[in-house]
C-alpha positions in Angstrom: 65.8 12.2 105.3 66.5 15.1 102.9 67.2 18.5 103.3 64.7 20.6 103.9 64.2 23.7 102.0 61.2 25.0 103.0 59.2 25.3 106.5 56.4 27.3 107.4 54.0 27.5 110.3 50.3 27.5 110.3 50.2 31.3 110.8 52.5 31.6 107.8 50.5 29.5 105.7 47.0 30.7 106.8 47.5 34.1 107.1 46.0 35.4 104.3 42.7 33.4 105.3 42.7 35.1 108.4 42.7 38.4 107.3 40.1 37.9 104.7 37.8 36.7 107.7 39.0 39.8 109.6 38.3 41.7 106.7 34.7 40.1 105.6 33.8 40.7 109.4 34.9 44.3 110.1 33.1 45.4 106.6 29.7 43.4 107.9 30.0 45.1 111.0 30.6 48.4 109.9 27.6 48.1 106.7 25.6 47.0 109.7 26.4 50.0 111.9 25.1 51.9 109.6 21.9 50.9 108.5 21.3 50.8 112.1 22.6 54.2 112.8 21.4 56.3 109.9 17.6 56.4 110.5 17.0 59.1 108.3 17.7 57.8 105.2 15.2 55.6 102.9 14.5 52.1 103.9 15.6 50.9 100.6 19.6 52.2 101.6 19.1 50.5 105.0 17.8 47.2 103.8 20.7 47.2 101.0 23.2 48.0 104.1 22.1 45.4 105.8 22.1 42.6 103.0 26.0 43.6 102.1 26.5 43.2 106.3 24.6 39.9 105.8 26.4 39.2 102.5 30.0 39.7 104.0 29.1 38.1 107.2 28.2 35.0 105.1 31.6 34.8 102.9 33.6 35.5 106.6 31.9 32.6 107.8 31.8 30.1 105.0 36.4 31.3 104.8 36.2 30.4 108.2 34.5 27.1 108.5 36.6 26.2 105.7 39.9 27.3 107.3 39.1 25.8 110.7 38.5 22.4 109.1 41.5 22.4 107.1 43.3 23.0 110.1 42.2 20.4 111.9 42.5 17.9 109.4 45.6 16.0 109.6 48.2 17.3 107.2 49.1 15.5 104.3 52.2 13.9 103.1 53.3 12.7 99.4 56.0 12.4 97.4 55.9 14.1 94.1 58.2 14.5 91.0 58.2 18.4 89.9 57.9 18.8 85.8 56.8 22.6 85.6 57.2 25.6 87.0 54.9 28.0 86.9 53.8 31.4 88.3 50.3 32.7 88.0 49.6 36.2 87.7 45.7 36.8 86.5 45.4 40.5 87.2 49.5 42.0 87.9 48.8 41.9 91.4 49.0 38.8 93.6 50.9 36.4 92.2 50.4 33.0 92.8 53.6 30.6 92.3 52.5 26.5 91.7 54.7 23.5 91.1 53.2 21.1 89.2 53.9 17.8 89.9 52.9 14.1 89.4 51.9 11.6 92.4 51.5 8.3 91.1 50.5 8.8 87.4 48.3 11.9 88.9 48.9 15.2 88.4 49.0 17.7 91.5 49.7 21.4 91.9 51.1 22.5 95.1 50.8 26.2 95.3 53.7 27.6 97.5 55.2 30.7 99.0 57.8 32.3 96.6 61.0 31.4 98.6 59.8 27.6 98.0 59.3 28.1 94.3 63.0 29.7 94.1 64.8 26.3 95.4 62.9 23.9 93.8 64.0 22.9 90.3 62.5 20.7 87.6 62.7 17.0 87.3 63.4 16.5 91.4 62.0 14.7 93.5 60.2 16.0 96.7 58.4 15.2 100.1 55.6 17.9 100.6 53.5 18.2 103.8 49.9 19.8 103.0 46.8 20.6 104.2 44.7 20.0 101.1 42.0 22.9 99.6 39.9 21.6 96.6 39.1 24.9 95.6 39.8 24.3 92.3 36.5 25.3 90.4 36.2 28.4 92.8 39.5 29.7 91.9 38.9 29.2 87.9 35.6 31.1 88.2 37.3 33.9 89.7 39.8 33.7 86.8 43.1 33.2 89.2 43.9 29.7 87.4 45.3 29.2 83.8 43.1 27.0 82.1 45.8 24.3 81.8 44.9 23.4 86.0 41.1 22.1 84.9 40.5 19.5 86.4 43.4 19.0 88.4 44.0 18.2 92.4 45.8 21.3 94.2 47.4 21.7 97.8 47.0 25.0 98.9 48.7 25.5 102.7 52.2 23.5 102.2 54.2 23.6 105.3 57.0 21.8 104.0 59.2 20.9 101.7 62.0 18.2 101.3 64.3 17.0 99.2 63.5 13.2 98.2 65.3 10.4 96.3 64.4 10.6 93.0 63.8 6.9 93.8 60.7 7.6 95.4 59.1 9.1 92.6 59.4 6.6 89.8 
């Protein structure tokens, strides 16, 4: 077994999930709060507070239900040779760091918190331990993906890395 260089537990990894929820739901309550509370204004403002509490309600739950049966799942193990680098940054704010990687003849992005991408180098070998998130075509349509990742199967939540013989990967 190789050394491992990165770790991380679910809370780590699906943190940022969980505040969106929190997030999604507090807004819905709140834009629902209001249209109940504010009787005095025109229906039209009420009903349009109420379809953004309905609206955010619906994107909490659908992050949710998405989360909670990605966290169920068993994680996911593979062995995967690293041949770029690469770190995403679609609007100079959140940056996104991604290995990309081949697993038998296919190619894989593992997208992974930046003291993983710092420790990892190019043309090694390693174990990775995922839960998986084809959210692919959801990301690119919010324009967070290069266009170079078309197409291509991604791992999200990776809670852990480990160094492999490069034996394993050829």
């Amino acid at each position: 077994m190789g050394t491992v260089i990165y770790s991380a537990t679910a809370f780590e990894v699906y943190f940022w999930d969980l505040a969106g929820i929190l997030l999604s739901f507090t807004l819905a309550s709140i834009l629902l709060l209001l249209a109940i509370v504010l009787r005095r204004e025109r229906i039209r403002w009420r009903i349009l507070l109420a379809a953004g509490a309905a609206f955010m309600a619906v994107m909490g739950y659908e992050v949710l239900t998405g989360s909670l049966a990605e966290m169920r799942a068993e994680p996911r193990t593979t062995t995967a040779l690293v041949e770029r680098l690469d770190t995403v940054d679609p609007d100079d704010y959140c940056t996104a760091y991604a290995l990309e990687g081949t697993v038998r003849q296919e190619a894989v992005i593992f997208f992974v918190a930046e003291r993983a991408f710092d420790q990892v180098s190019i043309g090694s070998c390693y174990t990775f331990t995922y839960h998986t998130l084809e959210t692919i075509p959801y990301l690119e349509a919010l324009g967070m993906l290069n266009w170079q990742y078309a197409g291509m199967r991604s791992a999200c939540h990776v809670t852990r890395i480990v160094v492999a013989d490069d034996s394993a990967c050829r």
